[in-house]
C-alpha positions in Angstrom: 0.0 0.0 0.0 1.0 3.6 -0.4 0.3 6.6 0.9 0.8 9.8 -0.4 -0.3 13.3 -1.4 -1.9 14.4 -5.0 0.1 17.2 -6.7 -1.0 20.0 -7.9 0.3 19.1 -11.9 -2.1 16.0 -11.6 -4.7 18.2 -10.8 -7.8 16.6 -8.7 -8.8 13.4 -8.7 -12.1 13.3 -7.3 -14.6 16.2 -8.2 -17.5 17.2 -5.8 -20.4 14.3 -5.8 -23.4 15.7 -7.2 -25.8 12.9 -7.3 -27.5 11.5 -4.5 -26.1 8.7 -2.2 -26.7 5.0 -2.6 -29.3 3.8 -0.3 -27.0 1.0 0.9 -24.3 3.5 1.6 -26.5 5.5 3.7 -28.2 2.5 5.7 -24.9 1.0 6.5 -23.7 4.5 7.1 -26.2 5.1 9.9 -26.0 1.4 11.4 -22.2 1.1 11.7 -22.4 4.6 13.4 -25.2 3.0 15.7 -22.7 -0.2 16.6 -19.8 2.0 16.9 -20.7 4.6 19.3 -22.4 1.6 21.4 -19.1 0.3 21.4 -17.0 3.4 22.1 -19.0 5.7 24.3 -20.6 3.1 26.9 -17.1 3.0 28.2 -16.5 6.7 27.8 -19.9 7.6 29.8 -20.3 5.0 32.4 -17.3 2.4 31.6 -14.6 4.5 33.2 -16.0 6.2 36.5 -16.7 2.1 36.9 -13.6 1.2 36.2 -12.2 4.4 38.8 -14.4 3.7 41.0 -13.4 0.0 41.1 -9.4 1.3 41.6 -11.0 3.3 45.1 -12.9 0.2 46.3 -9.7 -1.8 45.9 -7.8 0.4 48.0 -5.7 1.0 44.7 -6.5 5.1 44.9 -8.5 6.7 47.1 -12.0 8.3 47.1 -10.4 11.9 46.8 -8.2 11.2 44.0 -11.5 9.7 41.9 -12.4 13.0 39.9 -8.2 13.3 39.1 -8.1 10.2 37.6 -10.7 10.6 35.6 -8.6 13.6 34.6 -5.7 12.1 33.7 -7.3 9.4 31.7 -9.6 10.9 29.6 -7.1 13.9 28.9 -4.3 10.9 27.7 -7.5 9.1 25.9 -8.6 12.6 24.0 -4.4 13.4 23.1 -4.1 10.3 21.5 -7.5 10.8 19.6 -6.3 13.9 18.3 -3.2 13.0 16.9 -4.9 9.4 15.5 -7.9 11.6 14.2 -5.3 14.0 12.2 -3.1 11.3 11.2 -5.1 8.7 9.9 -7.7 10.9 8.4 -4.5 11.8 5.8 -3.3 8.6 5.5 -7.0 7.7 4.1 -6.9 10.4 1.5 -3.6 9.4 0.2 -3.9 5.6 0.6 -3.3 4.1 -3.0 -4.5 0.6 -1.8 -6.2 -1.5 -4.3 -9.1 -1.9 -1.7 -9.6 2.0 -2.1 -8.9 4.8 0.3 -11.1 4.4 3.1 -11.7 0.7 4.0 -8.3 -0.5 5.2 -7.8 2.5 7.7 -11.8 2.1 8.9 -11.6 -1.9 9.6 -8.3 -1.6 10.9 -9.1 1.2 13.6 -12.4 -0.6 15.2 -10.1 -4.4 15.6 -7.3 -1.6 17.7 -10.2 -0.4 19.2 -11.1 -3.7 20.4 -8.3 -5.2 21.7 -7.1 -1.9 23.7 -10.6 -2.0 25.5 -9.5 -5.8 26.7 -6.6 -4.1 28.2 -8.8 -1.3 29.7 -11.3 -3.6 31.6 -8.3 -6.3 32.8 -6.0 -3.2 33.8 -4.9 -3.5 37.6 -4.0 0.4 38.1 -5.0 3.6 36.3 -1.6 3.8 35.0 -2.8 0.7 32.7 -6.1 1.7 32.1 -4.9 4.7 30.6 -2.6 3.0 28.5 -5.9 1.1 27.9 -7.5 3.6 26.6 -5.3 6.0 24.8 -5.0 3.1 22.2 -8.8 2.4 22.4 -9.2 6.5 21.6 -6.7 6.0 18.9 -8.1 3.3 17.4 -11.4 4.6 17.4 -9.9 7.5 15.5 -8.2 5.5 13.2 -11.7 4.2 12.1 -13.5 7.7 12.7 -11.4 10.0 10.0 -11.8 8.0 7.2 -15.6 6.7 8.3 -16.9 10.8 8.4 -14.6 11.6 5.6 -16.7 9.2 3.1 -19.5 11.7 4.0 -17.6 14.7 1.8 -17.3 12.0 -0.8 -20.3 10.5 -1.7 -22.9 12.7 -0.6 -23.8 15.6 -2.5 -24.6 19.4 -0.9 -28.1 19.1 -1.6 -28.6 16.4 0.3 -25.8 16.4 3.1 -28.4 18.2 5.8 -30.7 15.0 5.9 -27.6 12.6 6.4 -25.9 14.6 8.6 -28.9 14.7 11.1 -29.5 10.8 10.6 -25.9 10.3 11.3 -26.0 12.4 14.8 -29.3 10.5 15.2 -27.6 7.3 14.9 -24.5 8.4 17.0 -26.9 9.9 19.5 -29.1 6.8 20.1 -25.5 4.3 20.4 -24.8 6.7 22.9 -27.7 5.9 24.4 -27.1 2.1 23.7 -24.1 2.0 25.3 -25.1 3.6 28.8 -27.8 1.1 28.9 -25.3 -2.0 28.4 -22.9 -0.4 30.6 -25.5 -0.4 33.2 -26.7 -3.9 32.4 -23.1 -5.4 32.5 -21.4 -3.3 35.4 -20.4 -5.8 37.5 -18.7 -8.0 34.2 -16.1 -5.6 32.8 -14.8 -7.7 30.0 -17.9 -8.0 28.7 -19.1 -4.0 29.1 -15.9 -3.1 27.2 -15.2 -6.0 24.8 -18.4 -7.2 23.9 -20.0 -4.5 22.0 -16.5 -3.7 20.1 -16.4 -7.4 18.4 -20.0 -6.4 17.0 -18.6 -3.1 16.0 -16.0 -5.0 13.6 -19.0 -6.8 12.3 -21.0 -3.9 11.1 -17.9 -2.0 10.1 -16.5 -5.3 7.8 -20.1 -5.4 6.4 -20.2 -0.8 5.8 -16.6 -1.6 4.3 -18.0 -3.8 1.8 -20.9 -1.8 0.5 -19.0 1.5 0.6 -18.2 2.9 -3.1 -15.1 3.2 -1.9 -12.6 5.0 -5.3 -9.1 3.6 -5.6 -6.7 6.8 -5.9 -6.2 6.6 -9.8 -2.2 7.2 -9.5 0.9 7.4 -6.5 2.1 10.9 -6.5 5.7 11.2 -4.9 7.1 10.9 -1.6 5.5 13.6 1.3 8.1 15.1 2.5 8.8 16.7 6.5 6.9 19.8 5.5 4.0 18.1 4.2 3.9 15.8 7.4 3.7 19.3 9.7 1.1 20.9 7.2 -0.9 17.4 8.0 -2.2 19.7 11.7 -2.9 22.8 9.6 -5.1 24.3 7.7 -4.7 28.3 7.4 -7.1 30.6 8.8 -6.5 33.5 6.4 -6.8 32.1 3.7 -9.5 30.0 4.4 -11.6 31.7 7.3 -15.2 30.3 7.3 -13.1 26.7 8.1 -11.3 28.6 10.9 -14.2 29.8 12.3 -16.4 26.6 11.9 -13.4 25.1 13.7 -13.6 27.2 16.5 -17.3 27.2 17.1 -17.0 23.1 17.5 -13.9 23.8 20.1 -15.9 25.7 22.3 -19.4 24.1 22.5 -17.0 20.7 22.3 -15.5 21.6 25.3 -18.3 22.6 27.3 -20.1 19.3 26.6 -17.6 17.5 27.7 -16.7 19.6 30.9 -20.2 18.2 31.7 -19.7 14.3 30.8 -16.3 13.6 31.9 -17.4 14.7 35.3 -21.1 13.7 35.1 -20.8 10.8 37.4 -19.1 12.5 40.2 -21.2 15.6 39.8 -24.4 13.0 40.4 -22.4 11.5 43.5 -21.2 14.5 45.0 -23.7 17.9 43.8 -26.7 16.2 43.8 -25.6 13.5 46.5 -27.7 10.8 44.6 -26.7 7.6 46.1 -23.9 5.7 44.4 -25.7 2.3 43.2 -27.9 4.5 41.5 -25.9 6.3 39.2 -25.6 3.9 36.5 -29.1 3.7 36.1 -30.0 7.5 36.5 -27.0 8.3 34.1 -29.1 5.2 31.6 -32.6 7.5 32.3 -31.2 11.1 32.0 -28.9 9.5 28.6 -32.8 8.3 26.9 -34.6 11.5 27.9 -31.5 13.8 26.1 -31.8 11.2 22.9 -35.3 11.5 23.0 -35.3 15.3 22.6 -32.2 15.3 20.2 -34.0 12.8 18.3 -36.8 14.8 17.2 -34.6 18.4 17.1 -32.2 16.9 14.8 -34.4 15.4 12.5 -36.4 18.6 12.2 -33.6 20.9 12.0 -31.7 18.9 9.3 -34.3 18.2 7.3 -35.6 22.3 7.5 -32.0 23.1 6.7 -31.8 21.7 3.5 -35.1 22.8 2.6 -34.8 26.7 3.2 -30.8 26.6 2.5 -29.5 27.8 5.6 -27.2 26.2 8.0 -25.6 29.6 10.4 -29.0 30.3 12.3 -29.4 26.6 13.5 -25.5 26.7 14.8 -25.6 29.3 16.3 -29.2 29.4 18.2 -28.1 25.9 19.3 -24.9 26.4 20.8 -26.6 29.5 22.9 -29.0 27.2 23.8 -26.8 24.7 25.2 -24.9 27.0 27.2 -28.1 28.5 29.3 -28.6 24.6 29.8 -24.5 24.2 30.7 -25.1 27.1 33.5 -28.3 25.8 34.7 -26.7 22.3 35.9 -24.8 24.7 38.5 -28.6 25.0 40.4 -29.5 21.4 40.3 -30.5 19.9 43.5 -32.2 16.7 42.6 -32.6 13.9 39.9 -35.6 15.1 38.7 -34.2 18.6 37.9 -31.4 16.6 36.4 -33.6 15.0 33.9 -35.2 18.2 32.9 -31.9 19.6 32.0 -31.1 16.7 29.8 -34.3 17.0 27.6 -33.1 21.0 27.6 -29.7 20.0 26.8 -30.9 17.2 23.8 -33.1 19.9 22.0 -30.0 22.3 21.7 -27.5 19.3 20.9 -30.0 17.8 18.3 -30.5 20.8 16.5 -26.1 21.2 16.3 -25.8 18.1 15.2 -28.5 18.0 12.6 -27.0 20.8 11.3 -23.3 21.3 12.1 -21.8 18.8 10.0 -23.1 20.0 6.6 -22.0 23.3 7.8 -19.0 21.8 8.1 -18.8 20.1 4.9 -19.7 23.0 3.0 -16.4 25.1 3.9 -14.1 22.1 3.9 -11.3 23.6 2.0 -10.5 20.9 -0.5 -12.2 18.1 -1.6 -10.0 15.7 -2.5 -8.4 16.3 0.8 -11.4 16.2 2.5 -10.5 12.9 5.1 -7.0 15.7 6.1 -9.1 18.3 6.6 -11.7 16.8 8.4 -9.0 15.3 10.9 -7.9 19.3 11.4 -11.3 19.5 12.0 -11.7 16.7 14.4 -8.6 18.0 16.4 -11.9 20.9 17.5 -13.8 17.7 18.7 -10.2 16.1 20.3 -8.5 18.7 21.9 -11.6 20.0 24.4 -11.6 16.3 25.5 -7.8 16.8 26.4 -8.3 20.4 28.3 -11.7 20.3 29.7 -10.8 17.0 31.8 -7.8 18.5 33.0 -9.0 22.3 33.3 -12.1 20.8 35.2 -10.1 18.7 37.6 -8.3 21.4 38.6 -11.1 23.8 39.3 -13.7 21.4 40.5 -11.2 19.4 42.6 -7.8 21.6 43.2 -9.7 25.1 43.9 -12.1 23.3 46.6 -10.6 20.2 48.6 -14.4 18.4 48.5 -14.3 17.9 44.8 -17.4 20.3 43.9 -17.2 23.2 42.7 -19.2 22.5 40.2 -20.3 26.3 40.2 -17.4 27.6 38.9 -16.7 25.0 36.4 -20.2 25.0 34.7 -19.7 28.8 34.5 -16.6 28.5 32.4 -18.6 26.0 30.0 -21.1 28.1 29.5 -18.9 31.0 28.5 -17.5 28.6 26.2 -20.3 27.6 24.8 -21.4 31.1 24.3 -18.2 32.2 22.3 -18.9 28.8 20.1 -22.2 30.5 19.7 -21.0 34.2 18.2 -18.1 32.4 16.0 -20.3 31.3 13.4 -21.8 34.8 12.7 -19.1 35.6 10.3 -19.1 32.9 8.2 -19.8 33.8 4.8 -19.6 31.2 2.3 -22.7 29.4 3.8 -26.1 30.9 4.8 
């Protein structure tokens, strides 16, 4: 196999899709992304304050250090996602393989995915587990890049609004899918993070197979250094709608995840529900927000392609979300908690029904669309690396409880905010 960049003598290989995507394309699109994120984020929402809390009852770290490990582990996880993310969404766009560009770097990345999550759920000490997964995050990236970068090329502009939502729909409800077998299986670790991955590799084997996946039609030469550093770059000036784009995912990015890396131990210790109940409450607040985002996305993807705007969804959303962000600073009680979450879904929903073709639009190349997507991505990677270890140190450093949840949620919410007013000056989309 080789890998390497198209120059500009060859000119482009691949020209803008313009007719509509295959109906097997799109089904296996959406079901692979169902599979996947049951795979990947039942560990990410439930799997690893399990797996911490499991280190405290052991006597392996203690109760106090809980809400720094899960620092330290999901920052690692989110720095190796961002590199794999950047990387490998490259790779795919200058992969010469006969099996095409995509499919070798998508099958590959769920089986590392797989086998790091065995690691994760055997591991005797958080330094393991994070070993665990930072190659699970990788992995998962690996797959990731190439799997959203098929999106710029088979599905036309017309038509990427309706997709776009289906696929957040789809990612949404394996989020949802993966608290609920997280919950079932909490007690059987191996099974919790192994056990929905092998069905991942099915689904992704299968999407492989019915993807229209186009061999790059010659090997240009050799990248060389300079090409490898460009890989993490993409220049604001000259293309600033991308910039901006970029930087409106950062934000609201980061402040949804300043809320779910800490969501457990913000349920144990702000709203002192008991700790046997968190799984399940986590399960129940996780179907109420995919219930809401369900119907938002749908609705706001569908009206986006219809009236031909994208900016005044984006941005409404991600203002939205932050009044929701704040609010969790005031919760007292489950109940509360849930009505937050269907708050918090009807802002999410209408982002991600939207957001993506957004994104597509101003992609700056075409036939570099699975490179620039991983710049991209690095907006969805990087938040996971600061807000973890940002939030640790104000929630946990600045008060020696481990709540001060207050502050924290007020710093989200700013962020959200700004995500909100960088998407007013984008141009070259309505």
């Amino acid at each position: 196999m080789t890998t390497s960049t198209a120059t500009a003598g060859r000119g482009s290989a691949f020209e803008e899709p313009t007719q509509p995507a295959k109906r097997s394309y799109i089904t296996w699109l959406l079901l692979a992304q169902l599979v996947f994120f049951i795979a990947l984020l039942g560990p990410a929402i439930v799997g690893i304050g399990i797996k911490i809390q499991s280190f405290v009852d052991a006597g392996v770290i203690d109760q106090n250090g809980a809400t720094g490990a899960a620092a330290v582990l999901g920052g690692f996880g989110a720095l190796f996602a961002t590199i794999a993310n950047v990387v490998f969404g490259r790779l795919s766009d200058r992969t010469t393989s006969r099996w095409g560009r995509r499919r070798i770097w998508i099958v590959s990345g769920t089986v590392i995915m797989t086998v790091a999550f065995a690691i994760m759920a055997l591991a005797p000490d958080l330094l393991v587990a994070t070993i665990g997964w930072s190659l699970a995050q990788l992995g998962a990236n690996m797959a990731l890049a190439p799997f959203i970068a098929t999106i710029a090329d088979q599905v036309p502009r017309f038509q990427r609004g309706k997709v776009t939502a289906a696929l957040g729909i789809s990612q949404n409800v394996g989020i949802l899918g993966g608290t609920y077998v997280a919950q079932a299986f909490q007690d059987q670790l191996v099974i919790m993070f192994v056990g929905p991955a092998i069905l991942a590799i099915v689904a992704m084997v299968v999407f492989a197979a019915v993807l229209p996946d186009r061999r790059l039609p010659f090997a240009p030469p050799r990248a060389t250094l300079r090409d490898w550093a460009e890989t993490f770059w993409v220049s604001p000036r000259k293309h600033p709608d991308y910039a901006l784009a970029w930087w409106s995912r950062f934000l609201i990015t980061f402040a949804s995840f300043g809320f779910t890396t800490f969501r457990f131990f913000y349920l144990l210790n702000h709203v002192e529900a008991p700790e046997a109940d968190i799984p399940a409450i986590i399960s129940t607040s996780v179907l109420i927000y995919t219930v809401a985002l369900i119907g938002a996305s749908y609705f706001a993807g569908w009206l986006s392609d219809r009236i031909g705007r994208r900016k005044v969804f984006v941005w409404s959303s991600t203002a939205l979300f932050a009044v929701g962000t704040f609010a969790l600073i005031f919760v007292q009680d489950v109940g509360s908690f849930y009505v937050l979450e269907a708050l918090l879904g009807i802002a999410y929903g209408i982002y991600v029904g939207v957001d993506l073709a957004l994104v597509v639009d101003v992609l700056p190349d075409q036939e570099n669309a699975g490179k620039d997507l991983g710049v991209f991505n690095i907006a969805n990677a990087l938040p996971q690396t600061f807000a973890p270890l940002i939030g640790g140190i104000l929630v946990y450093v600045s008060d020696p409880t481990g709540n001060n949840y207050g502050l924290w949620f007020t710093v989200c919410a700013v962020a959200a905010i700004l995500g909100a007013v960088a998407i007013f000056p984008i141009k070259s989309v309505r």
